[in-house]
C-alpha positions as CSV (number, residue, x, y, z in Angstrom):
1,X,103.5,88.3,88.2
2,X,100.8,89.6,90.6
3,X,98.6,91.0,87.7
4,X,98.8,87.3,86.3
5,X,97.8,85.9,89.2
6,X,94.7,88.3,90.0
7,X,93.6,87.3,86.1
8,X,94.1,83.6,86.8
9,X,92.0,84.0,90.3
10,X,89.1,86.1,88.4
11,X,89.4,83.8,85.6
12,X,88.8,80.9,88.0
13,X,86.0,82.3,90.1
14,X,84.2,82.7,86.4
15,X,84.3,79.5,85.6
16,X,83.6,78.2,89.2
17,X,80.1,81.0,89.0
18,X,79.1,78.7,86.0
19,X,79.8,75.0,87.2
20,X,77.4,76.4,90.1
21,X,74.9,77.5,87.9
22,X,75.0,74.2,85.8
23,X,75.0,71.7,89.4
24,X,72.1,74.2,91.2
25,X,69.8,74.2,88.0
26,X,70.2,70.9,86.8
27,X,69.5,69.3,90.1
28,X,66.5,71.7,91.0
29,X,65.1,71.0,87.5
30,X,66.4,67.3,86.9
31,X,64.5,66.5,90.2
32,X,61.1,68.4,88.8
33,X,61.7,66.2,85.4
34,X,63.1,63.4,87.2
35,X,65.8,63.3,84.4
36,X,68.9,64.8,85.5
37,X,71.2,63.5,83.0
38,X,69.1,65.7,80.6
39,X,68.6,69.2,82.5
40,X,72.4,69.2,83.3
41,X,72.5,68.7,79.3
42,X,70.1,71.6,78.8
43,X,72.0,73.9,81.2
44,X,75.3,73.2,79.6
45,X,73.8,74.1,75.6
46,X,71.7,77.3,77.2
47,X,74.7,78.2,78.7
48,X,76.1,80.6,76.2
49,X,72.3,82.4,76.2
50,X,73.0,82.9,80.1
51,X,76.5,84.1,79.7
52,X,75.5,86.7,77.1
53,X,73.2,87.9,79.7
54,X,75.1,87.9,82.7
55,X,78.4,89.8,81.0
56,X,76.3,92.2,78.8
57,X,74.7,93.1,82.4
58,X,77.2,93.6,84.1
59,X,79.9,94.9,82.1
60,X,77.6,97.2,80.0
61,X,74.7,98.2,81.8
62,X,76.2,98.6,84.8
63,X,79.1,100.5,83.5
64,X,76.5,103.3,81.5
65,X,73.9,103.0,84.1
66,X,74.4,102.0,87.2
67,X,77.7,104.0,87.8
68,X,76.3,106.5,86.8
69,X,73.7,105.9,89.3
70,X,70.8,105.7,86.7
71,X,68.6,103.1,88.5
72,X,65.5,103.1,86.3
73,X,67.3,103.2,83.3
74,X,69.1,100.3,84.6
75,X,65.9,98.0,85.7
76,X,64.0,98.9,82.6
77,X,67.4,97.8,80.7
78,X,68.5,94.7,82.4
79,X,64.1,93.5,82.3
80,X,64.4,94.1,78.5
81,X,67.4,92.2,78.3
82,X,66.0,89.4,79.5
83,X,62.9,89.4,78.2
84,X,64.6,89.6,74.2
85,X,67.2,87.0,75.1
86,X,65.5,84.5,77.5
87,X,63.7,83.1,74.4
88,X,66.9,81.4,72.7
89,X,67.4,79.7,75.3
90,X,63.9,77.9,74.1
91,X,64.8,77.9,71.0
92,X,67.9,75.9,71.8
93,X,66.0,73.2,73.7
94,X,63.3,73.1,70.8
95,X,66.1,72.5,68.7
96,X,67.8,69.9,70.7
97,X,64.7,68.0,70.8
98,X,63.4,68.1,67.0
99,X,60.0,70.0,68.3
100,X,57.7,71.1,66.6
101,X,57.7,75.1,66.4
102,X,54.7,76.9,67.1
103,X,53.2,80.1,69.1
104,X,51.7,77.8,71.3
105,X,54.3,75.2,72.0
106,X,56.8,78.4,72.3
107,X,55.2,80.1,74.6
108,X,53.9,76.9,76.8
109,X,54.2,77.8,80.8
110,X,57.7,76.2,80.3
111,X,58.8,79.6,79.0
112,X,58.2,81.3,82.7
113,X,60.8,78.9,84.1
114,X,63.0,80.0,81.5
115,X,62.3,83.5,82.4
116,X,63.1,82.9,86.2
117,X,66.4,80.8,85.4
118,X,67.8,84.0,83.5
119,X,66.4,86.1,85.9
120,X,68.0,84.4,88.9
121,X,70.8,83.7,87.0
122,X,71.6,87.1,85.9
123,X,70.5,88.2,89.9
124,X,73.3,86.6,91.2
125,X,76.1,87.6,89.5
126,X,75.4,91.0,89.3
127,X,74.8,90.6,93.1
128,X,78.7,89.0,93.4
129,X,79.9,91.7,91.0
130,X,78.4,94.4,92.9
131,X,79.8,93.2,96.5
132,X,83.3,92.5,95.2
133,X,83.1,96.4,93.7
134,X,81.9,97.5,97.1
135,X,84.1,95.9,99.2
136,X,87.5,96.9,96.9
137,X,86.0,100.6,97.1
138,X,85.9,99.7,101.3
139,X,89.7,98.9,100.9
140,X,90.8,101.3,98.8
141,X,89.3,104.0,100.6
142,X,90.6,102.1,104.1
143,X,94.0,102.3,102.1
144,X,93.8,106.0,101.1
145,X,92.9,106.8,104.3
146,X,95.5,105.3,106.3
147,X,97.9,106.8,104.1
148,X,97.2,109.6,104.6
149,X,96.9,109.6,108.9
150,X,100.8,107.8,108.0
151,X,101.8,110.7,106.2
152,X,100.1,113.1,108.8
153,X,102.0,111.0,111.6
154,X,105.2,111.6,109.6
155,X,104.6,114.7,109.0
156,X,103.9,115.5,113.1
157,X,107.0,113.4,113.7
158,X,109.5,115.5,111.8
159,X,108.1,118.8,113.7
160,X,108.5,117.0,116.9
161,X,112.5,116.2,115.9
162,X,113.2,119.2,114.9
163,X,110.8,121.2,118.2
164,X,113.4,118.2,120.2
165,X,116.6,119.3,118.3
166,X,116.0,123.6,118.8
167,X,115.2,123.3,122.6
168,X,118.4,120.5,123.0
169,X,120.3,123.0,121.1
170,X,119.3,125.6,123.5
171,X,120.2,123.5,126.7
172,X,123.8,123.0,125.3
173,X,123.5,126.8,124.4
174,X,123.5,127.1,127.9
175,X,126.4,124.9,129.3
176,X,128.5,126.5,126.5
177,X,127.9,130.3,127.5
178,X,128.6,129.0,131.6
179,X,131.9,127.6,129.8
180,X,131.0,124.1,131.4
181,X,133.2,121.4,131.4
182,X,130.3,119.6,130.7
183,X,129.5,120.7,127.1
184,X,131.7,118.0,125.6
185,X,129.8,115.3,127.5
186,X,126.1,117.0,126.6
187,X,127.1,117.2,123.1
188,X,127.9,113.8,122.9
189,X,124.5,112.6,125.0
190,X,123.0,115.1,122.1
191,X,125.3,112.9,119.6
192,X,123.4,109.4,121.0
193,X,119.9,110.7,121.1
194,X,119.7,112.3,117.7
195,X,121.2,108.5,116.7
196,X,118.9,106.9,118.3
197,X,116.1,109.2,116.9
198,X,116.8,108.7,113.3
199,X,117.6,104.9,113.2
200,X,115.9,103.6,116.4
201,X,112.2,105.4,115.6
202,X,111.6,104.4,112.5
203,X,109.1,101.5,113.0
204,X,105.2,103.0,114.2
205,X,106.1,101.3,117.3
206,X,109.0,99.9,119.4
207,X,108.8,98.6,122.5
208,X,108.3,101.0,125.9
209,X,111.8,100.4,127.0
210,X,113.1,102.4,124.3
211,X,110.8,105.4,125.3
212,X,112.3,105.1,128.5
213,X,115.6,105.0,128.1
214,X,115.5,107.8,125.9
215,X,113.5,110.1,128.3
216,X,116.2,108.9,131.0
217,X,118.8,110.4,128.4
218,X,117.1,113.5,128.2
219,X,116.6,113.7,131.8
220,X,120.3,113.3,132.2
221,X,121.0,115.8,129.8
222,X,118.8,118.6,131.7
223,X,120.6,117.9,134.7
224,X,123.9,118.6,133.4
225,X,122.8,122.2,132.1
226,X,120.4,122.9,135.7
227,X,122.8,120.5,138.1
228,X,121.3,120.6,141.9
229,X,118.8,123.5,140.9
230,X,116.2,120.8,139.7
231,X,114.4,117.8,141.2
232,X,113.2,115.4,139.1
233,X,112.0,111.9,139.9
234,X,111.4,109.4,137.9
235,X,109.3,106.2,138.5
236,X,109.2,103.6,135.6
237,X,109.4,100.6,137.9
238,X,106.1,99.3,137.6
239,X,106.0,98.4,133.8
240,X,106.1,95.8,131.1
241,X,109.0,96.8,129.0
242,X,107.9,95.0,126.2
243,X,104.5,96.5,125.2
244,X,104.7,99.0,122.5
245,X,103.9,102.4,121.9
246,X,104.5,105.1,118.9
247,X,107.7,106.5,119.0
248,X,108.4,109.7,120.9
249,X,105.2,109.7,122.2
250,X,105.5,110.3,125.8
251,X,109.1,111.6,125.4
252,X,107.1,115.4,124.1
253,X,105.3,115.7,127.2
254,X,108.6,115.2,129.2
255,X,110.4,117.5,127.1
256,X,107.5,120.2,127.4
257,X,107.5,120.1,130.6
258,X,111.3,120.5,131.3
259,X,111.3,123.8,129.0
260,X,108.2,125.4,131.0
261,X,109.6,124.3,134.4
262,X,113.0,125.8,133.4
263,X,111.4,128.7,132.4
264,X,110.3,129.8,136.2
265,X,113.2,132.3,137.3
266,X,115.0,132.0,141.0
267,X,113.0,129.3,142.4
268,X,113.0,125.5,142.9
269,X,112.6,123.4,139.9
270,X,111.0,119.9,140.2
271,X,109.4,117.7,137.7
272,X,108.0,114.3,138.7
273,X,107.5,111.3,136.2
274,X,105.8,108.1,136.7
275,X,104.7,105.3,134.1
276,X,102.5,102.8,134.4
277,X,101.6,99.7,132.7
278,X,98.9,96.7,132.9
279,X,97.0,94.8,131.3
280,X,94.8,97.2,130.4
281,X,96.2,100.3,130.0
282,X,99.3,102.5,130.3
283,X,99.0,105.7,132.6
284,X,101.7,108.1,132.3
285,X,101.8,111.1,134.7
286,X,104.1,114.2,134.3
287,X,104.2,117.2,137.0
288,X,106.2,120.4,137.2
289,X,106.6,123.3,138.6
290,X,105.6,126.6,136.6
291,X,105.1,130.2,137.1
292,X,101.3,130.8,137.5
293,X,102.0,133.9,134.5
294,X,102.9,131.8,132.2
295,X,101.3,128.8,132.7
296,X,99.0,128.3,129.6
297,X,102.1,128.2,127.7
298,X,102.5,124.8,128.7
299,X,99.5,123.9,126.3
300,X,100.5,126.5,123.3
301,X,103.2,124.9,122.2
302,X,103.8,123.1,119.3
303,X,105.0,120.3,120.4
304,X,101.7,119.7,122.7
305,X,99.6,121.1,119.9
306,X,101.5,118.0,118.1
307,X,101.8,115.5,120.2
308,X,98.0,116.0,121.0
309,X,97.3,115.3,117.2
310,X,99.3,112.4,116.9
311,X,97.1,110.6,119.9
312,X,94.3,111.1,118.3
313,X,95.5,109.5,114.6
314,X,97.2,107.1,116.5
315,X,94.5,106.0,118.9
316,X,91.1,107.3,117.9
317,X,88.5,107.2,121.1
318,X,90.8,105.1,123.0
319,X,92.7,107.5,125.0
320,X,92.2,109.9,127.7
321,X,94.2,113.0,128.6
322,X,93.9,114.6,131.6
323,X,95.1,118.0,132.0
324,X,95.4,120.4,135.3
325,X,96.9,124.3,135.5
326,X,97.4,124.3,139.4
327,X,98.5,127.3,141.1
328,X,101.9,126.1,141.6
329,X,102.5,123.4,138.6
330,X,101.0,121.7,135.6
331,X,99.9,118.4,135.6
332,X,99.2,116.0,132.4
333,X,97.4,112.2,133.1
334,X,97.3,110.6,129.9
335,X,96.3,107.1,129.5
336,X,95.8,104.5,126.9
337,X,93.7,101.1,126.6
338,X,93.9,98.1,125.6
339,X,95.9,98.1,122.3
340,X,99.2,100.0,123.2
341,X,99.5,96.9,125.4
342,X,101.4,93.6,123.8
């Protein structure tokens, strides 16, 4: 049905080239002669000289010419062309009009106008043929190219659910070797999230509520294995909910930063959180506290390594990360403008 369509449509746009052709040249010309009814009569029996032209241009010579990108070949061709063919289109008219035939009637100045018709003529549609070809090669290279940033995305996704699913796996690892009474309920907040990971993150975006709530999950989830050993605060007051951002995008920095801080031995843990949203860009903040001897680890990771990537597919020059190894924690700024906002 489609491919019927697109032939109707080109088949349409043909037809609608020549009408053109036959209004523009026998009003130009029928205004010269003062005789329109017979120039529109002379462009409608010449007609099938232009055409012969036009198509043998540009579906021949173009195709074992120009795509190859044999330019001379190609004037010296299409010039030929013309200059052989133009001359039935005199003959027609001598026809039409019971003239006598003779070298010097034949090749009166009339002929140049006949010349510069065909030339124009044939000017013109290779012109519309060539910017229809270059603007489908624009598209299907804008195609090809965001499928493949999609399938990179995907790709980046799927390491991030599974770097999320180890590291969960370890936090309930933990609970179960304490022999918490709190495995049962961590499994099941496990149980939610991985549900809300494979049907809620489908879409490229969703709205920033839904990135909350998840990282408020999570947060809940690391309490129950580190209980009153870890701070962590949480500000998400001052947002529009409904604005939209890529899946599991800010969730990776929260669940970075929660391994590295919970990798400091025998000290206070504390992680602090805050997102931000107006109307012209989201600012999300994440601090924790780290071991000074393993603080570039914070930045090794794959999941940062990935989560890194997947800003820059997903918003090319129009984000800015910030990122600080203090002595006593690491601190990420990341912000984005303008279009994560709805």
């Amino acid at each position: 049905m489609y491919i019927q369509k697109e032939k109707t449509h080109r088949v349409l746009q043909h037809i609608g080239f020549w009408v053109v052709y036959i209004f523009v040249f026998g009003s130009v010309f029928g205004k010269t002669n003062n005789d329109y009814f017979w120039l529109f009569l002379s462009a409608l029996a010449i007609l099938p000289v232009q055409m012969l032209m036009v198509y043998f241009t540009n579906y021949f010579l173009v195709k074992i010419f120009f795509r190859k990108q044999e330019y001379v070949k190609f004037f010296i061709s299409t010039v030929l062309l013309l200059f052989i063919i133009t001359p039935l289109a005199r003959i027609i008219i001598f026809l039409m009009n019971d003239l006598e035939f003779n070298l010097v009637n034949f090749f009166s100045l009339s002929l140049f106008y006949y010349y510069l018709e065909s030339g124009i003529c044939v000017f013109a549609a290779l012109s519309i043929k060539l910017f229809k070809e270059r603007n489908k090669e624009v598209r299907e290279k804008e195609l090809i190219e965001k499928q493949k940033i999609e399938a990179e995305l995907l790709a980046l996704k799927s390491q991030l659910d599974a770097h999320f699913l180890f590291n969960t796996l370890n936090t309930l690892y933990g609970l179960a070797r304490k022999k918490s009474d709190l495995t049962p309920k961590g499994i099941l907040m496990l149980s939610d999230m991985l549900s809300f990971m494979l049907y809620e993150c489908k879409a490229n975006y969703y709205p920033l509520s839904k990135e909350l709530e998840l990282i408020q999950n999570y947060i809940e989830l690391q309490k129950l294995r580190f209980g009153n050993k870890i701070s962590i605060l949480f500000d998400k007051s001052k947002n529009n909910h409904d604005c939209l951002i890529a899946p599991l995008l800010l969730f990776n920095f929260i669940e970075n930063s929660l391994k590295h801080c919970s990798a400091k031995p025998n000290a206070p843990l504390w992680v602090k959180i805050s997102v931000l949203t107006n109307s012209k860009e989201l600012v999300f903040i994440v601090e924790n506290s780290v071991d000074s001897s393993i603080i570039n680890s914070n930045i090794n990771g794959i999941g940062f390594e990935n989560t890194h990537k997947r800003l820059k597919l997903l918003h090319p020059n129009n984000h800015n990360i910030n990122v600080d190894n203090r002595k006593k924690s690491f601190y990420i700024c990341l912000k984005i403008y303008h279009n994560i906002i709805q």
